[in-house]
N, C-alpha and C positions, 0 to 999 in steps of 0.2 A: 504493500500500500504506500501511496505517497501521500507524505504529510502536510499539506500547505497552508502557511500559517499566513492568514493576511494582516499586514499591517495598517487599513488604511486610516492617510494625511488629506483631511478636507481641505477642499478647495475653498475659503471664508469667503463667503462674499453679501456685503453690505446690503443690507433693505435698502430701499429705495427711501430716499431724504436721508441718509444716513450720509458724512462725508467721508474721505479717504478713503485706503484698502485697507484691511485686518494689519495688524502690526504684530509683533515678532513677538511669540509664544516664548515666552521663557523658560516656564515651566512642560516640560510634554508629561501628561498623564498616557498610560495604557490601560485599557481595558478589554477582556477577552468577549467576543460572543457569545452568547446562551444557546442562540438558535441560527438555522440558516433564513429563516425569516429576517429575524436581526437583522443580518448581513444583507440580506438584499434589498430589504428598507434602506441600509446606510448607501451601500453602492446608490441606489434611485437616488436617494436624497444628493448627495456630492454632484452625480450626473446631473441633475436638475439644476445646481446650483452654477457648473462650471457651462452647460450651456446657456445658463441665463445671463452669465458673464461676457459666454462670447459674443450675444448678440444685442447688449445695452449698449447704447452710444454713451455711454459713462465710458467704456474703454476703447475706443475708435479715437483712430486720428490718421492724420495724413491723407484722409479724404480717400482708404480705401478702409473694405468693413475686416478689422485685421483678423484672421483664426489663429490661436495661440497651437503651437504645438502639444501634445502630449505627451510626446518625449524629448522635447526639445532636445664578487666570485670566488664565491669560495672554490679549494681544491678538495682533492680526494686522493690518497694517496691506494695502491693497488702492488700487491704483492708480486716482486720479481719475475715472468715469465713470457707469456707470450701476451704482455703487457706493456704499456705505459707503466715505470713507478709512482708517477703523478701527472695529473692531466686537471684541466679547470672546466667547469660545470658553469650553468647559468649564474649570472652577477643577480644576487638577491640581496631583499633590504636584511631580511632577519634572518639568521641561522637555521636552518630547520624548518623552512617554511620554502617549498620550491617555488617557481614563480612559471607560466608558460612560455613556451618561444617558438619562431618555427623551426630551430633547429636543436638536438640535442644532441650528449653522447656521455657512453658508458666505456671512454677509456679503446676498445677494439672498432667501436661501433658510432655509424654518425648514422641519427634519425631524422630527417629531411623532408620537412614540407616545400614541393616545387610545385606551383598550380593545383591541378585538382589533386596531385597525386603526392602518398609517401613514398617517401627515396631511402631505402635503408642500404647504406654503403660501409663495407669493410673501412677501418680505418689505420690498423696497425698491423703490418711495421708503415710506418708512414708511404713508404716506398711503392709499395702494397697496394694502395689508394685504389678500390674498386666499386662499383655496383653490384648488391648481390639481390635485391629484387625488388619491386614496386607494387603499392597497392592504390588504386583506384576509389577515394573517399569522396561519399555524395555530398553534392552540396559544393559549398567553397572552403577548405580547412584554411583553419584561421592558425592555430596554433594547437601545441601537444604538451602532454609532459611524460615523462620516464623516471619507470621504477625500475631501478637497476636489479634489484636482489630479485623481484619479483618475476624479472624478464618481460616485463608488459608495459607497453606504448598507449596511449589514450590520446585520440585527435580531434578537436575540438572544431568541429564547424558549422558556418550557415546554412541553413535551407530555408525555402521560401514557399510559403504556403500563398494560395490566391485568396485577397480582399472581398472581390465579390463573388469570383465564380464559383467557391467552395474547394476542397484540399488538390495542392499539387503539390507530389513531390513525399508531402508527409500522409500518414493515418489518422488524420483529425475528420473521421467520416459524419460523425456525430456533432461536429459544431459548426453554428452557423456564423460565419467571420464575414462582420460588414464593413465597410469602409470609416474609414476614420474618419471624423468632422476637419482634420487640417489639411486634407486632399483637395479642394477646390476641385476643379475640375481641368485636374490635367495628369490624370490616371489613377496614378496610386493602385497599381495593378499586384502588388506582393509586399507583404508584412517577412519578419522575420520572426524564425525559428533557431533554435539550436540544437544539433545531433552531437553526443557523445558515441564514437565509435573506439571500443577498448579490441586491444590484437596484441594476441601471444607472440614473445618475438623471440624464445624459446629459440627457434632457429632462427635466423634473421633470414638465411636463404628462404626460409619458406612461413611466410607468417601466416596468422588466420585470426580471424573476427572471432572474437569468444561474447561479445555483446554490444546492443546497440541500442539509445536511446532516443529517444525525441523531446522536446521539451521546448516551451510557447517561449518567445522572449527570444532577444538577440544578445545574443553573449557578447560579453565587456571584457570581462575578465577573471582568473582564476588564481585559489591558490592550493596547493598541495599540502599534508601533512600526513607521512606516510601511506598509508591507503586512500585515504580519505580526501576527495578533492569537492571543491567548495567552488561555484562556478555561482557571477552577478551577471545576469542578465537583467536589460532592458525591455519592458511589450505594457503595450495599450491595452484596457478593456477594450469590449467587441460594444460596441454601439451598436444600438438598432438601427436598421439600412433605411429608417425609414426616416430617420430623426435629418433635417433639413436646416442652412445656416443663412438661409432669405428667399423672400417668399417667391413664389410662382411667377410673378410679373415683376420679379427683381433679379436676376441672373446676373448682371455686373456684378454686383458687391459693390458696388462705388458709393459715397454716402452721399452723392448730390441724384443719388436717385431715392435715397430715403428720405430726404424734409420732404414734411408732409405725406408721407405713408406710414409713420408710426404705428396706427391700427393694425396695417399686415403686419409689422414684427410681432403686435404682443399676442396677433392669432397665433401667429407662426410657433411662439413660445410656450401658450397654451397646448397648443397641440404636440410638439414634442415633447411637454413636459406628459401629457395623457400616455404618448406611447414608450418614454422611457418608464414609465412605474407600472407599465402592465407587460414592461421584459422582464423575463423571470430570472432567477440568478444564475441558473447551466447557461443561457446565453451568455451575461458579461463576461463571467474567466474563460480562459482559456484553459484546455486538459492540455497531460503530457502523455506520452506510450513508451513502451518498451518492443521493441520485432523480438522473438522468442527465436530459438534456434532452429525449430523448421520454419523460420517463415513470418508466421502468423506474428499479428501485434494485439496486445493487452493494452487498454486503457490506466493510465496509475490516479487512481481517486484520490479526492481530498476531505477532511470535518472541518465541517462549518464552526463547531466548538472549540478550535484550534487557529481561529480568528482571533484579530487584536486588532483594536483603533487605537488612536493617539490627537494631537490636535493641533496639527500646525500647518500653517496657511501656505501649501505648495503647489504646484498642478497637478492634475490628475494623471497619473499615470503610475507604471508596474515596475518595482524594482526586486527583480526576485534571487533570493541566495538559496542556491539547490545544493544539497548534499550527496554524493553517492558515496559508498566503498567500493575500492575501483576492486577489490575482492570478492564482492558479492553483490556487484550493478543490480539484482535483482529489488533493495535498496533504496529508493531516492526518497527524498525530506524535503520539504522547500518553505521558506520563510517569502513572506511577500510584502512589501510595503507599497502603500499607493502612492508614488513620489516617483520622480525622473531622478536616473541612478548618475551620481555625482561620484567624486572618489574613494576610492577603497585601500584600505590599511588592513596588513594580516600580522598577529604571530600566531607563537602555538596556538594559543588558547583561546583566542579570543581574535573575531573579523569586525572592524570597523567599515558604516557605509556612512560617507557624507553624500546630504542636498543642498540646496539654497533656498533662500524663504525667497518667495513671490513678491514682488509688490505691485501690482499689476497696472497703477498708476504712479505718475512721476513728483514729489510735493516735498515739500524740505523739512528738512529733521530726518531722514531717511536713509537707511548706511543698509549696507551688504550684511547677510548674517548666514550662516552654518548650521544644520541641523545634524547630529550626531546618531549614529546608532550601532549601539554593542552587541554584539549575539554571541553566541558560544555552541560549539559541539556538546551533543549531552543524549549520550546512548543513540547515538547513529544519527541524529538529526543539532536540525540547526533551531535555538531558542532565543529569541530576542528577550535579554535583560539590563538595558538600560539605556534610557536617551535624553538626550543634551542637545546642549549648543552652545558657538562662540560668536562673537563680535566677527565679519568679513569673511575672505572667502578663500579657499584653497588654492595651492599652485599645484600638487599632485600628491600622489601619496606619499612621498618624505617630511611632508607637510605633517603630517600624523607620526608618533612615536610614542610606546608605551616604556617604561620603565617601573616596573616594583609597586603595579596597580594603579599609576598613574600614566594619564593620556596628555601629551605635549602637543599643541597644536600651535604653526606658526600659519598668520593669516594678514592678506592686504586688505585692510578698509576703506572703502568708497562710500561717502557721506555727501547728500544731497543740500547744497547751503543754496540759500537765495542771493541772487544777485541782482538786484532790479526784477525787471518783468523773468527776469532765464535762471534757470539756476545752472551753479559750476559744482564739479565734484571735486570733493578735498582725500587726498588720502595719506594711512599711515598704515606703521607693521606694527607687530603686534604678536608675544608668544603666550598662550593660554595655559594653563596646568588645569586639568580634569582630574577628581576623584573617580572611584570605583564608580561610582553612580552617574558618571558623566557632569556631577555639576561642577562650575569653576571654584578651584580653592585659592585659584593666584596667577597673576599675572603683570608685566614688564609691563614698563612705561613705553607711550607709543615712542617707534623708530622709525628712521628717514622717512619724516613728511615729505609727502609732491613726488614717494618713488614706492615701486612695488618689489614682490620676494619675488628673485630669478629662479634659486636653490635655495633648500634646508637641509638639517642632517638633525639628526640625536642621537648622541652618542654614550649610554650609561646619565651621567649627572650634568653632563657638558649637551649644550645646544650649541647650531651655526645659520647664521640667517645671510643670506648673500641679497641685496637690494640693489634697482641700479634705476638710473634717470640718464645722469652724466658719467658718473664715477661708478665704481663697483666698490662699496661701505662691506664687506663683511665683517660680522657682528657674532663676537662668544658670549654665550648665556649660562649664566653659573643654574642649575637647576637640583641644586641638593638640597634646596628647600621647597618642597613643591610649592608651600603660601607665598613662598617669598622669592618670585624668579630675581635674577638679577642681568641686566647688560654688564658686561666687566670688560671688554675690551671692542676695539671698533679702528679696522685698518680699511686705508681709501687707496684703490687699485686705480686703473683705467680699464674698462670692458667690463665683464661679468661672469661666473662663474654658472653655470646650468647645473652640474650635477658634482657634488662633494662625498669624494669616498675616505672612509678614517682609512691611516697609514701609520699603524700602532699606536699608542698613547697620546703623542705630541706633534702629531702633524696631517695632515689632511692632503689627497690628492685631489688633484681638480681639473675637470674640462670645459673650457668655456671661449670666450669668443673676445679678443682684442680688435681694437680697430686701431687702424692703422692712420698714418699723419692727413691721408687724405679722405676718400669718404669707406674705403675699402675697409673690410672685416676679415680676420682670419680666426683659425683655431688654436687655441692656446692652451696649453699643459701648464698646471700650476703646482709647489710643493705649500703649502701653508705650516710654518713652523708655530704651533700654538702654546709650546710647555708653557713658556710664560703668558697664560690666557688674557690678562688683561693690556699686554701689548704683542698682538698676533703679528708677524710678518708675512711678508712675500720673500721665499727662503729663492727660490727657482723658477723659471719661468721657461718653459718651450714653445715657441711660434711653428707651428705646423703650413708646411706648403705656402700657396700664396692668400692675397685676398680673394682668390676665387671658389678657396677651398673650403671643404665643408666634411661633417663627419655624422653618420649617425648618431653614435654616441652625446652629440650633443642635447639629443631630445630622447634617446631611450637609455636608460641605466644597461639595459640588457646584450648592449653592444660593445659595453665599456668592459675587457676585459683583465682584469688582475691576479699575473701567474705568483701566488703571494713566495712561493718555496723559491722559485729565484729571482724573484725583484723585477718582471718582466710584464708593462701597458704594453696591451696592442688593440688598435682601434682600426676600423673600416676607413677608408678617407677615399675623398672624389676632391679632385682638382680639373679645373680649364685652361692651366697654364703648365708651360714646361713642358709639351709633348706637341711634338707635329700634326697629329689628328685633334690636338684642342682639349684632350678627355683623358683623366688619368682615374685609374680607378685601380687602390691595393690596402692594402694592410696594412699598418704603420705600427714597428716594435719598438718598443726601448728601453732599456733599464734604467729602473729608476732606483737611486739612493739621497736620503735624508741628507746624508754629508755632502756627495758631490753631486747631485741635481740627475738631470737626463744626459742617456746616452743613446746616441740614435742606433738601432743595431739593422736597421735594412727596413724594405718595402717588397713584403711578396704581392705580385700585380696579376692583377683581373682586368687589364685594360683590353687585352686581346680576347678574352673570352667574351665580353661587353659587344666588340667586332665582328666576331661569329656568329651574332645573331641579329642579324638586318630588320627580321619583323619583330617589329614590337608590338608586345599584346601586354594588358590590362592585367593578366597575370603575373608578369616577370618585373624586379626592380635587377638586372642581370649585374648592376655593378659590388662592390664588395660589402656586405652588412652583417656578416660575424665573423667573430675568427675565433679558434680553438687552439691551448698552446697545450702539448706534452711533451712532458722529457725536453729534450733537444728541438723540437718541432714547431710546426706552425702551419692550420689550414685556415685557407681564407673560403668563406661562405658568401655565395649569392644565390637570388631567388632559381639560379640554372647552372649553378657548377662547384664545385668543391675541387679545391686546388690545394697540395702540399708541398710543404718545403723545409729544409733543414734549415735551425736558425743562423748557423754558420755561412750560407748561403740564400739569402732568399729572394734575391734574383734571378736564381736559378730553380725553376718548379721540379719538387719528383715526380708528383703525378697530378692528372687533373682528370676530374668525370664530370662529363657537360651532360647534362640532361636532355634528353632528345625528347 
């Protein structure tokens, strides 16, 4: 049975003569459902509320009738043999806690999403570098993770089910899936779903499906914790097809066709409000399935008793935390909250999801605000116990860090001031301290007005907050008091720093972006020496390629990879300069030491395999976005080839498999 727990956040919205929108819940109350009546009461009532939002010219402007969206490295070390002794694994925030990607490996073995398909290729002896067979996953795989000990692969991807015509693709035979109210009328012909497809990779030559799943919602993101993977998806209630966003003799949507037709809107509204409250509640959710192993697919139901509201004013929409045991898919639990799914924080024990509070009109006194929610594993499923909130809004999940029961949250505030007839927005940072209970016990004095967080980190009792406008201010936060944060020190760079990795005790590595005397921007490698936290330095600095140059790592943590046993960054890099066809695309290694800064050790290149592939399709990014370092080694990853190379050499490839 599947357990799904809903959480729903109303949509608040104001009677009529009543001014402004609903203002920031400070407190969120939970409470569970009695019945599925209940529950389909509260769904009608919200639906009534947020269609009655969409179509009052209380929130129209710009002279069209607007519809709101609804969903708006660590290593591993491996004993002597026909092995790597150590090889690096996906770059994750927490220890113990995997994180998905398209590419993994178990040391012999590299797991490869290329397009539709998994690529499982021999990896060792580097030399070696081969294909040893491919499986054909439906849908679009988005990403995987891997249990090594386990021997099982899990591939995470899209499918699309049809809006009006009823299921394609998936086994939702039984539900009636209508079009969304923020389609206008220029298709909106497939919603998203999500398929878990688990495979025994036991042999990697020959692998096989041991389970498959379905499940309503567009996957975001996941995190692992031994068997146990914990997947946030995104998905809309199913509106009834009948419910309409202006009337019959109004088809623009333009508001100079509404003064003086007010009458049809408020028909209009009456009568979607009559046919949302006589849909019954199997219509709004969405079910999930599981395909059985000959075939056939099983429905996974949910108790309405296993429901929970709360009370804070967001849009309406699905943000659901599914659980399986990738041991026993037979399995799934899912928590659901009625809110559009904002960022997510994992460790062991506990999955943080952030939203944002609404404010569905513009009026001053009015800032950015966070809404908080803690859940926990608890005998196979997933249980919501406790929700919060802070001041502004998140830059991603580094943004969020737990420590010893408490939740560090570093956040940019945007604050609506009047200014004559316009209002301007003022902003500031700002690190929060959360109890068990998500409420605030403490918090720093705002930092760098008029600029926002680039990067953050938490590291044990120590915070790092990188901010940029003009300069790049990074900022140490003493946090051994949770009441009492403190700023303690504060160094002004040039450029900014995107992602901060700790580099043992007293120093932090960094990737981010220098600009250059003219208007050009490059990438820049940083050492930050912090012992002395209350005056941080800039110990080291590396300028990567030209100003043309760019790196993924600069936007995913999971590309930035840190061989920590010998001191060895290697990141994906694309450059336009320095190469006669314009396009450089490799690897980029270095060793890195506290004492004596970087040392460049070569660039194994992907520029020629980039070359070999003339058509470009929607599927392939062909240039280099991961690399894997073992032993002495080094392969560089793109969405179409996997290329090895010894570190002694890595201008010279040993082998390369181009995905055909």
């Amino acid at each position: 049975m599947w357990r799904r727990i809903f959480v729903p956040l109303p949509f608040v919205l104001l009677a009529c003569g009543e001014d402004g929108p609903p203002g920031i819940t400070t407190k969120l109350a939970l409470t569970a459902f009695d019945s599925c009546e209940s529950l389909e009461n509260y769904i009608q009532d919200q639906a009534v509320r947020e269609m009655r939002a969409r179509l009052t010219p209380q929130i129209q402007s710009g002279g069209v009738l607007r519809v709101m969206s609804s969903e708006d490295n660590a290593s591993v070390s491996l004993p002597p043999a026909a092995a790597p002794s150590s090889f690096t694994r996906t770059n994750t925030q927490e220890r113990g806690v995997d994180e998905p990607d398209f590419v993994k490996t178990d040391g012999t073995h590299i797991f490869a999403i290329s397009g539709p398909e998994l690529r499982i290729l021999k990896s060792w002896p580097a030399s070696e570098l081969a294909e040893l067979s491919t499986v054909r996953i439906e849908g679009v795989p988005r990403e995987l993770v891997l249990e090594e000990e386990a021997h099982r692969v899990t591939v995470l991807s899209g499918v699309s089910i049809s809006l009006a015509g009823g299921p394609r693709n998936l086994p939702f035979n039984d539900i009636a899936i209508a079009p969304r109210p923020d389609c206008f009328d220029y298709g909106c012909a497939d919603t998203g779903a999500t398929k878990i497809t688990v495979l025994d990779v036991s042999n990697p030559a020959s692998p096989s499906v041991s389970a498959e799943i379905y499940l309503p919602g567009n996957y975001r993101t996941a995190r692992r914790v031994g068997s146990s993977l914990r997947l946030v998806l995104g998905d809309s209630v199913r509106w009834p097809t009948g419910v309409k966003w202006w009337p019959e003799d109004n088809d623009s949507g333009f508001l100079s066709d509404l003064f003086g037709n007010e009458g049809a809107y408020e028909d209009l509204m009456d009568a979607n409000e009559e046919l949302i409250r006589s849909t019954p509640l199997a219509s709004w959710l969405p079910k999930a399935s599981r395909k059985l192993v000959d075939g056939t697919t099983v429905e996974l139901d949910y108790a309405c008793t296993s429901f929970q509201s709360t009370n804070a004013p967001v849009h309406l929409g699905l943000t659901s935390v599914v659980t399986v045991d990738l041991a026993a898919p037979e399995s799934v639990h899912e928590t659901t909250m009625v809110t559009q799914p904002g960022e997510v924080y994992a460790t062991l024990d506990h999955l943080y999801v952030a939203t944002t509070h609404f404010w569905w009109s513009t009026e001053a006194g009015q800032i950015s605000y966070t809404y908080l929610f803690k859940l926990r594993e608890n005998a196979g499923s997933t249980e919501l116990v406790a929700a919060g909130g802070v001041d502004g809004v998140l830059l991603d999940q580094f943004s969020m860090g737990e420590h010893q029961g408490y939740l560090r949250v570093a956040t940019t505030i945007d604050a609506n001031v009047e200014d004559g007839d316009f209002f301007r927005m003022e902003t500031t940072n700002r690190v929060s301290v959360l109890g068990p209970e998500l409420a605030v016990v403490g918090k720093t004095q705002d930092i760098a007005k008029g600029e926002r967080i680039y990067s953050a980190r938490f590291v044990g009792e120590r915070g790092f907050v990188v901010t940029f406008r003009q300069i790049d201010p990074l900022f140490t936060i003493d946090l051994a008091d949770p009441a009492h944060p403190k700023v303690i020190g504060e160094l002004e760079v040039p450029g900014f720093s995107t992602y901060l990795h700790p580099l043992g005790d007293d120093h932090l590595l960094a990737i981010g972006v220098h600009f250059d005397s003219g208007f050009g921007r490059s990438v820049k490698l940083t050492i930050f020496d912090v012992s002395d936290f209350a005056n941080p330095k800039e110990a080291f600095t590396q300028v990567v390629g030209s100003s043309s140059g760019s790196s993924e790592a600069l936007d995913d943590h999971r590309a930035f990879t840190w061989f920590a046993e010998k001191g060895l960054l290697a990141i994906p890099f694309t450059d336009w300069a320095g190469n006669p066809q314009g396009f450089t695309s490799d690897v980029r290694v270095y060793h890195v030491d506290v004492n004596t800064g970087f040392e460049a050790k070569g660039a194994l290149p992907m520029s020629d395999v980039y070359g070999a592939l003339p058509e470009w399709s929607s599927w392939y990014a062909p240039y280099a976005r991961r690399s894997i370092l073992a032993d002495d080694f080094v392969y560089a990853i793109s969405d179409v080839a996997v290329r090895s190379a010894s570190l002694e050499n890595l201008a010279q490839p040993l082998a390369t498999v181009v995905f055909e």
